[in-house]
C-alpha positions as CSV (number, residue, x, y, z in Angstrom):
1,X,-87.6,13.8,19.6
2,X,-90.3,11.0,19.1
3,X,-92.6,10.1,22.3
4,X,-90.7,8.0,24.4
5,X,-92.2,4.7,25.3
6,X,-93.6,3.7,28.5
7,X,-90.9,2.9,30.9
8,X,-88.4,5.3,29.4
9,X,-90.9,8.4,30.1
10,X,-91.5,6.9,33.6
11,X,-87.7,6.6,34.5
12,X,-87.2,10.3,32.9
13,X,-89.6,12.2,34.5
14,X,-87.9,15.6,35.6
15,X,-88.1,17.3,38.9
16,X,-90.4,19.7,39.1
17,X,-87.8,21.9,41.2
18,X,-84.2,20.7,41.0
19,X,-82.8,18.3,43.8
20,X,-80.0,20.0,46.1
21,X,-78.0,17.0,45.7
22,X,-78.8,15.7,42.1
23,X,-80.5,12.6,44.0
24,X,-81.3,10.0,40.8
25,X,-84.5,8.9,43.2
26,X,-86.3,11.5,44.5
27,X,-85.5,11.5,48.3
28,X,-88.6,10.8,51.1
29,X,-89.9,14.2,52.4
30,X,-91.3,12.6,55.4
31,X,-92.1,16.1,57.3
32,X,-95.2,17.5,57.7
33,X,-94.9,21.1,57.6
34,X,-92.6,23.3,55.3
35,X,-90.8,26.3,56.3
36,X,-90.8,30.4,54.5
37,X,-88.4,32.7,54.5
38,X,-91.4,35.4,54.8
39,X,-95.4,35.8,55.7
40,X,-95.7,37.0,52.3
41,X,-94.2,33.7,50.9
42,X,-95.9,31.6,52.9
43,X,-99.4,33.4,52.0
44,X,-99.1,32.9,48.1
45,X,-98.2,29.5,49.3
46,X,-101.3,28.6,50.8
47,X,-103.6,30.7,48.2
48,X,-101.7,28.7,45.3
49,X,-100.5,31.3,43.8
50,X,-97.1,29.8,44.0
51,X,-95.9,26.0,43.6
52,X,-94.7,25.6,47.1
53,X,-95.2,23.2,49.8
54,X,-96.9,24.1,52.6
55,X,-98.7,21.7,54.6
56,X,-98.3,17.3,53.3
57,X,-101.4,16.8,53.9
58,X,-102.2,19.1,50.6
59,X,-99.2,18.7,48.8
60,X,-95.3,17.5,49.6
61,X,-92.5,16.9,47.1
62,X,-92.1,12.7,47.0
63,X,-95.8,12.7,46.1
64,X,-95.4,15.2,43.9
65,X,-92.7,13.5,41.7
66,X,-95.1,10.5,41.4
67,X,-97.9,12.4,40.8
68,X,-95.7,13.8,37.5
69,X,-94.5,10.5,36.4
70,X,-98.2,9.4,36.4
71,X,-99.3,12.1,34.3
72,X,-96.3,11.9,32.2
73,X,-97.2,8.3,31.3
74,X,-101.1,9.4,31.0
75,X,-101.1,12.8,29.6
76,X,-103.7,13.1,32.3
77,X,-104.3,17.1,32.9
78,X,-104.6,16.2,36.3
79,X,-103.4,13.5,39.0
80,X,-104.0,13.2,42.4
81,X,-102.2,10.8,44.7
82,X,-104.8,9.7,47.4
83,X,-104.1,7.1,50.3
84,X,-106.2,4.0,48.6
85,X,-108.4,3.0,45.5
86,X,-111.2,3.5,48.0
87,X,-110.1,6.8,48.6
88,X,-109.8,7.5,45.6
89,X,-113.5,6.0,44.4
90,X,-115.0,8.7,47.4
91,X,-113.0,12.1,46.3
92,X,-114.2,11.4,42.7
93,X,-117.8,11.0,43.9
94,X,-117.6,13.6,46.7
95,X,-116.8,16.1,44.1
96,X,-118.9,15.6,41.2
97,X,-122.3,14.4,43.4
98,X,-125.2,16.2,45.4
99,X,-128.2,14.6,46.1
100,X,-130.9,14.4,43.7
101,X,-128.2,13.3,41.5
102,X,-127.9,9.7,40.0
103,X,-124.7,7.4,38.5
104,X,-125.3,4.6,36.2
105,X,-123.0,1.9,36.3
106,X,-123.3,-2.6,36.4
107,X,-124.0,-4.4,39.2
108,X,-120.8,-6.6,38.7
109,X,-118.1,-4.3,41.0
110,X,-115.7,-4.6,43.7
111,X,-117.4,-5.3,47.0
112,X,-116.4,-2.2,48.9
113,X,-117.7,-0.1,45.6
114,X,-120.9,-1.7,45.5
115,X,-121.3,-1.2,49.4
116,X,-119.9,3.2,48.9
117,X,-122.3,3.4,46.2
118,X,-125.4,1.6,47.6
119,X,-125.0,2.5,51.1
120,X,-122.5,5.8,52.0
121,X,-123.3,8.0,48.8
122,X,-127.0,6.7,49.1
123,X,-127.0,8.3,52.8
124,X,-126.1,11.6,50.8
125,X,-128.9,11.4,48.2
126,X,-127.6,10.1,45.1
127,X,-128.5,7.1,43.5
128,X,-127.1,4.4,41.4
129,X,-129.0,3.0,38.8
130,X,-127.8,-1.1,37.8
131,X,-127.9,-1.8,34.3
132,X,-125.9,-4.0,31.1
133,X,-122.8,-1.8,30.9
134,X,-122.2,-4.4,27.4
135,X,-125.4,-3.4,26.1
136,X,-125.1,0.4,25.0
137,X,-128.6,0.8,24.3
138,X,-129.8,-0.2,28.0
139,X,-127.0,2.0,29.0
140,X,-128.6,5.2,27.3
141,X,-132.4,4.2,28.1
142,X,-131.2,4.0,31.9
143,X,-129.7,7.6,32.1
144,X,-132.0,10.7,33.0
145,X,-131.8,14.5,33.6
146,X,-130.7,13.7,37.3
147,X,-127.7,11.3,35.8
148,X,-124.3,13.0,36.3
149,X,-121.9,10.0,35.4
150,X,-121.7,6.1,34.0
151,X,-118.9,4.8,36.0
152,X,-117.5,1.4,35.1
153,X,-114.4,-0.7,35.7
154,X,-112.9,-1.8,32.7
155,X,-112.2,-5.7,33.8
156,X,-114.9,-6.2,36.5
157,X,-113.7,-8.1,39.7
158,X,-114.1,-10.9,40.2
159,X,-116.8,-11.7,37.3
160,X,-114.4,-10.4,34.7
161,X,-117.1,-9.1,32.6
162,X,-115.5,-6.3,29.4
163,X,-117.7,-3.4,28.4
164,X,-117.0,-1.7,25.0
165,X,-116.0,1.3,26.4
166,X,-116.1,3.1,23.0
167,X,-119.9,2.6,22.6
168,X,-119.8,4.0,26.6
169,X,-117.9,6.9,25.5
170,X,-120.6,7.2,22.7
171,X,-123.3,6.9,24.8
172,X,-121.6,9.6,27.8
173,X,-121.4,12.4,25.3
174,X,-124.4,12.0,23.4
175,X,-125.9,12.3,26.3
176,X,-123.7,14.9,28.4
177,X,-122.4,13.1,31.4
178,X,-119.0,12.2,32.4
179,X,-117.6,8.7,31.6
180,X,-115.4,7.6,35.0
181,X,-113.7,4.3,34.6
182,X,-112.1,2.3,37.4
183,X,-109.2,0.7,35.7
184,X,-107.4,-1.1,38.2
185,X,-107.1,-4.1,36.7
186,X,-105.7,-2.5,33.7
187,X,-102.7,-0.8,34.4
188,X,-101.8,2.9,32.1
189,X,-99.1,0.4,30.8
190,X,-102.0,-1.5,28.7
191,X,-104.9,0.9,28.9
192,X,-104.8,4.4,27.5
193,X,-108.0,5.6,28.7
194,X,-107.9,9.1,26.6
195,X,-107.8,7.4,24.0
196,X,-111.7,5.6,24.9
197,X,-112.7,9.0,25.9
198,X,-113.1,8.9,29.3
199,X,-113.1,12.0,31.1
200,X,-112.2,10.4,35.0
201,X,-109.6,7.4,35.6
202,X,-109.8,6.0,39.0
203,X,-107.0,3.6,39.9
204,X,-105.7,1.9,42.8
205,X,-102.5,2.2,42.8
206,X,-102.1,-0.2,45.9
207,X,-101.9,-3.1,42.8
208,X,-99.7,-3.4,40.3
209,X,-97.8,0.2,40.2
210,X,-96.7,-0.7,43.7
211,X,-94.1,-3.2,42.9
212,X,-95.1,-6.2,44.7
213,X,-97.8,-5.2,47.0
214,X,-95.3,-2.5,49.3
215,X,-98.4,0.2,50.6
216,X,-101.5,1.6,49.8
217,X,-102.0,4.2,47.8
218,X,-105.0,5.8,45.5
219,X,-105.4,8.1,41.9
220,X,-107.6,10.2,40.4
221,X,-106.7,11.2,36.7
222,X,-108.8,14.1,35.2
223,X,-108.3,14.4,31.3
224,X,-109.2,17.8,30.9
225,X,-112.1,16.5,28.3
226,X,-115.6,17.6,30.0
227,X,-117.1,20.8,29.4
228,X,-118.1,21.6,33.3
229,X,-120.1,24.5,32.2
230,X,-122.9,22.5,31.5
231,X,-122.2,20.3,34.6
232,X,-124.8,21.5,37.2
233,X,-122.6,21.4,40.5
234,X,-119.4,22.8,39.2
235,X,-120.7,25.7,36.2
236,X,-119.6,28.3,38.8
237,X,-116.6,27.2,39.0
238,X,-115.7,26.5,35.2
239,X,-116.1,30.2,34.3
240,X,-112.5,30.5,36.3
241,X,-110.9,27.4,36.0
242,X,-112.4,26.0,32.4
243,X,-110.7,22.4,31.7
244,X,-109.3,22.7,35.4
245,X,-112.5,23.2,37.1
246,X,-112.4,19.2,38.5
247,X,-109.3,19.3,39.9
248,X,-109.5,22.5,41.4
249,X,-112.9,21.4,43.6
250,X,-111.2,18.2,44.1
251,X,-107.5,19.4,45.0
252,X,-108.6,23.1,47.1
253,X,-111.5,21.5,49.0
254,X,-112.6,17.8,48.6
255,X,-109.1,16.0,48.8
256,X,-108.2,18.4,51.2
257,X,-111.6,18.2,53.7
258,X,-111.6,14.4,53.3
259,X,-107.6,14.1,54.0
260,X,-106.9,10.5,52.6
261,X,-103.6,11.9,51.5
262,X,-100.7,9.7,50.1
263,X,-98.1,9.0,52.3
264,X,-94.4,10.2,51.1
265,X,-93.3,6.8,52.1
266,X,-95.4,5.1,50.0
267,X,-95.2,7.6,46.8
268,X,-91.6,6.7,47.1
269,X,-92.2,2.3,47.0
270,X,-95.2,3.2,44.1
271,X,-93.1,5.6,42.1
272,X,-90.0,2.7,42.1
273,X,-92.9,0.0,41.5
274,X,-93.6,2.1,38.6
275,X,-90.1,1.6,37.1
276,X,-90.7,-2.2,36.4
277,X,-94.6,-2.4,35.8
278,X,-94.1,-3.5,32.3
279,X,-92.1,-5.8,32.9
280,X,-93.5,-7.6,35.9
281,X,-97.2,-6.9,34.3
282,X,-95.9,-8.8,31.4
283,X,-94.8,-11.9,33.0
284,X,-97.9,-12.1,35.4
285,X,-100.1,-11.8,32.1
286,X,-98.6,-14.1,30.1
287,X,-98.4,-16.8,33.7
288,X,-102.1,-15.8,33.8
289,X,-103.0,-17.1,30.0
290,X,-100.7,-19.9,30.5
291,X,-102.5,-20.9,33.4
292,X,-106.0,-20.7,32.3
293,X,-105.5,-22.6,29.7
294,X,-103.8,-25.5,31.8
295,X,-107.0,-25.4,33.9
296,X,-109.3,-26.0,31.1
297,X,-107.4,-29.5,30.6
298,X,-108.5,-30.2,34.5
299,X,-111.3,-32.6,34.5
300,X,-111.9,-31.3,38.6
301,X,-112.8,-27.9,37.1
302,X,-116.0,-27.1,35.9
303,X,-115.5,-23.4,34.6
304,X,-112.4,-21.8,33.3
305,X,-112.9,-17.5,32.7
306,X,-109.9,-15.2,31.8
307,X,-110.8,-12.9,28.6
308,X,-107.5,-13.3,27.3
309,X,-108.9,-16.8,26.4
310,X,-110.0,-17.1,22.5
311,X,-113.5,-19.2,24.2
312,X,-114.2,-16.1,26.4
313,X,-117.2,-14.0,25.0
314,X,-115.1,-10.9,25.7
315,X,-111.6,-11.5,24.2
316,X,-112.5,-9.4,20.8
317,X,-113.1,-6.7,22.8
318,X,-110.6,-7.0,25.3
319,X,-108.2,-7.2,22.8
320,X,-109.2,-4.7,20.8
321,X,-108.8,-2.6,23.9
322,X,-105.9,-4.0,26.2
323,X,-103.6,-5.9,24.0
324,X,-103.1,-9.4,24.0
325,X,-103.2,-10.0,27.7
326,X,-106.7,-8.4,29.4
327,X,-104.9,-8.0,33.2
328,X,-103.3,-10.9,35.2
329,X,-106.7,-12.0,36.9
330,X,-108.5,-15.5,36.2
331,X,-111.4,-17.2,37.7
332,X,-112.6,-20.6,37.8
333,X,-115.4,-22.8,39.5
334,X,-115.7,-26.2,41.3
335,X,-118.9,-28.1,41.5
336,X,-119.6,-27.7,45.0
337,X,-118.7,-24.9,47.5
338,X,-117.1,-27.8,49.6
339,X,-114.2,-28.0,46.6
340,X,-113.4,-24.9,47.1
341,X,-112.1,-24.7,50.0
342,X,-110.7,-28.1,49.8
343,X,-108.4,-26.9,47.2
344,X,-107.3,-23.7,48.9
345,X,-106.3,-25.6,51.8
346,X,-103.9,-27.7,49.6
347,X,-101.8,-25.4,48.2
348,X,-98.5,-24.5,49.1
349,X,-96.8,-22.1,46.9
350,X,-99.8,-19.9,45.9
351,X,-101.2,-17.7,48.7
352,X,-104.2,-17.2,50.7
353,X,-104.8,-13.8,50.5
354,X,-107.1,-10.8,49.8
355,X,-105.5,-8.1,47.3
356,X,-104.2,-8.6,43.4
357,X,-101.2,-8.0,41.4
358,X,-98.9,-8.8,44.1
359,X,-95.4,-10.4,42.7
360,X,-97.0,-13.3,44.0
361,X,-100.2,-15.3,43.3
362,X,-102.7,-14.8,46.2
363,X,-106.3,-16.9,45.5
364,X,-109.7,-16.1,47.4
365,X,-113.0,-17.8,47.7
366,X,-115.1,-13.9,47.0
367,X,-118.2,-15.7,48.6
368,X,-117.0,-16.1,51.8
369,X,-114.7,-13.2,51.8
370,X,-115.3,-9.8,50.0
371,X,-118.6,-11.0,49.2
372,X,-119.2,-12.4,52.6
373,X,-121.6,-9.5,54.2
374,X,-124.3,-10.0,51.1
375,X,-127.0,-12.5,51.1
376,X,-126.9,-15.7,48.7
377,X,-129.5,-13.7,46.5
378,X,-127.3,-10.3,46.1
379,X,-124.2,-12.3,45.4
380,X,-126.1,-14.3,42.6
381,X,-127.5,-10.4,41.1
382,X,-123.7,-9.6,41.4
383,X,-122.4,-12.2,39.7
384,X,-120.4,-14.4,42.4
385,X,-121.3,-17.5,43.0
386,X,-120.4,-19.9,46.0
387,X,-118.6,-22.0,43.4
388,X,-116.1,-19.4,42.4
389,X,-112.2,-19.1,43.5
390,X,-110.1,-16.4,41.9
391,X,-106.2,-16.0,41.0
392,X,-104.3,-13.5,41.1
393,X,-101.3,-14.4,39.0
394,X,-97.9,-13.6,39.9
395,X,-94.5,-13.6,38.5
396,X,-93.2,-17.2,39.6
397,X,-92.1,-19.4,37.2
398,X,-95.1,-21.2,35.4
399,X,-94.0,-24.6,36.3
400,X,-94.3,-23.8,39.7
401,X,-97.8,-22.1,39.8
402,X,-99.0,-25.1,37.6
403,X,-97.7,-27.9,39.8
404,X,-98.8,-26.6,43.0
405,X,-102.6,-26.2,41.2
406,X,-102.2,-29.8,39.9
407,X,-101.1,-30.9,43.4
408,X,-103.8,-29.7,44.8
409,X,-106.7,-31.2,42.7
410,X,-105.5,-34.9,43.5
């Protein structure tokens, strides 16, 4: 049989044990503990050497199931289902890093990472080195013998900035460290990240595979592509568990010390978000390019930035790499900080509202909000200036996003 395409494979994911009822949806296992028919059963249970549940907080069937429809739609050799992209960002990093070690990645993040990387891994010892993650040659003059990892988000939020992640990949394994890409705003729908060579995909899954913003939820995706015997921290290990040796430090001890587990509630919502991410991606994407280019005929707005535009500086790339619409995120900037908020106190139909890739559009001022604990001079080093608002596009109809916009400018 050919590969199946996206949605089909994620509808069709089998069970990994077969329901008692022949449930179409695989039912919520909200229990925490799972009972054995013997001590001996319940032993290989909790040594792994069998594929039963034991405990939810390690593994349970509902987050299971979306854990295999994820890796069926990857080809990831691993996936583990975490309780939130930050949760997610901190199993990655508590298993690959010890102090001494460094990560080299670009100043333009998410607030929360900068603040984990800079602040609560810093407390541990590691540091993170800032450099041009779009200039490949900085990238390979800023790693050292102490760097374990260039970690990157493939659309950077908010300052939408698009690395080539091929010359990355170049650069990682010419130089022996793992490539870990954040790819949120890309969804596995539009990004194939094997295919770029990254080794770790880090995704919050609280976005767009939800299904209209339902719960929070985390993944990490291992791809089975590092050689951990020459990874400092983890060589032990790789002499039992070869390709396997990051998801078995991550699943038997980090995921499970740290226990920012999934909810079964919420693997149940994300695995039927999953269901209808193409299609909802595809109308917020093409509402997003719609949109920014309505906005450039705006006199009141002095920047327009979505890469999927043919002016941005990254739309070769990020179509070379995502397809012809680079995620369902746009930016633009007034004049004067005052404008701003003037403009997000007019609207009515577009939201108010932290988060992206909602079914609807929720808009934010980053200065004052995610950005709001920097100073005026880090915000400017990370790329967000008092100036900026940005949209997160939803699946309304077009009209209606444009003319509630338009209203609002008058």
């Amino acid at each position: 049989m050919e590969r199946q395409g996206f949605s089909t494979r994620v509808i069709h994911t089998k069970y990994a044990k077969k329901d008692v009822h022949n449930a179409l949806q695989m039912p919520i296992y909200s229990n925490a503990a799972f009972e054995f028919d013997t001590a001996e059963q319940m032993e290989d249970a909790f040594l792994g050497r069998s594929p039963d549940h034991a405990y939810s907080r390690i593994s349970n069937p509902t987050v299971e199931n979306f854990e295999q429809r994820i890796r069926s739609i990857t080809g990831a050799l691993g996936v583990t289902a975490v309780s939130s992209g930050m949760a997610a960002i901190s199993n990655v990093f508590f298993t690959i890093a010890k102090s001494g070690d460094n990560i080299v990645t670009s100043r333009y993040l998410f607030g929360n990472t900068y603040s984990f990387l800079t602040s609560t891994l810093q407390a541990f010892g590691v540091e993170t080195k800032f450099c041009d993650l779009t200039n490949s040659k900085e990238v390979a003059n800023a790693i050292d013998e102490k760097t374990i990892a260039i970690f990157f988000e493939t659309v950077t939020n908010p300052q939408l900035e698009i690395a080539d992640i091929a010359s990355l990949s170049k650069v990682a394994k010419e130089q022996g460290v793992l490539l870990i890409a954040d790819s949120t705003l890309t969804p596995p729908n539009i990004f194939v990240a094997s295919k770029f060579g990254v080794d770790i995909e880090i995704i919050s899954s609280t976005k767009m595979i939800t299904g209209g913003a339902t719960s929070m939820g985390g993944l990490v995706l291992d791809y089975g592509q590092f050689d951990w015997s020459k990874f400092t921290k983890l060589s032990d290990l790789a002499q039992r568990f070869g390709p396997y040796t990051f998801n078995a430090k991550l699943r038997k001890e980090i995921f499970r010390n740290l226990g920012a587990c999934l909810s079964p509630y919420h693997a149940y919502l994300q695995s039927l978000g999953l269901e209808t991410l193409s299609l909802r991606f595809d109308k917020a994407a093409s509402n997003t390019l719609l949109l920014a280019e309505y906005l450039q005929t705006e006199a009141k707005i002095a920047k327009v930035n979505y890469p999927g535009l043919k002016t941005s500086r990254f739309y070769e790339v990020g179509k070379s790499q995502f397809g012809n619409y680079p995620g369902a995120i746009l930016t633009f900037n007034f004049n004067r900080r005052e404008e701003c908020f003037e403009f997000l106190n007019k609207l009515k139909l577009i939201s108010r509202a932290s988060n992206i890739y909602d079914n609807r559009s929720l808009i934010i001022h980053p200065a004052s909000t995610i950005f709001g604990d920097y100073s005026p001079e880090k915000r400017t080093e990370m790329g967000v200036s008092d100036t900026l608002i940005r949209l997160s596009v939803g699946i309304e109809d077009f009209e209606d996003l444009k003319n509630d916009i338009h209203s609002a400018l008058i």
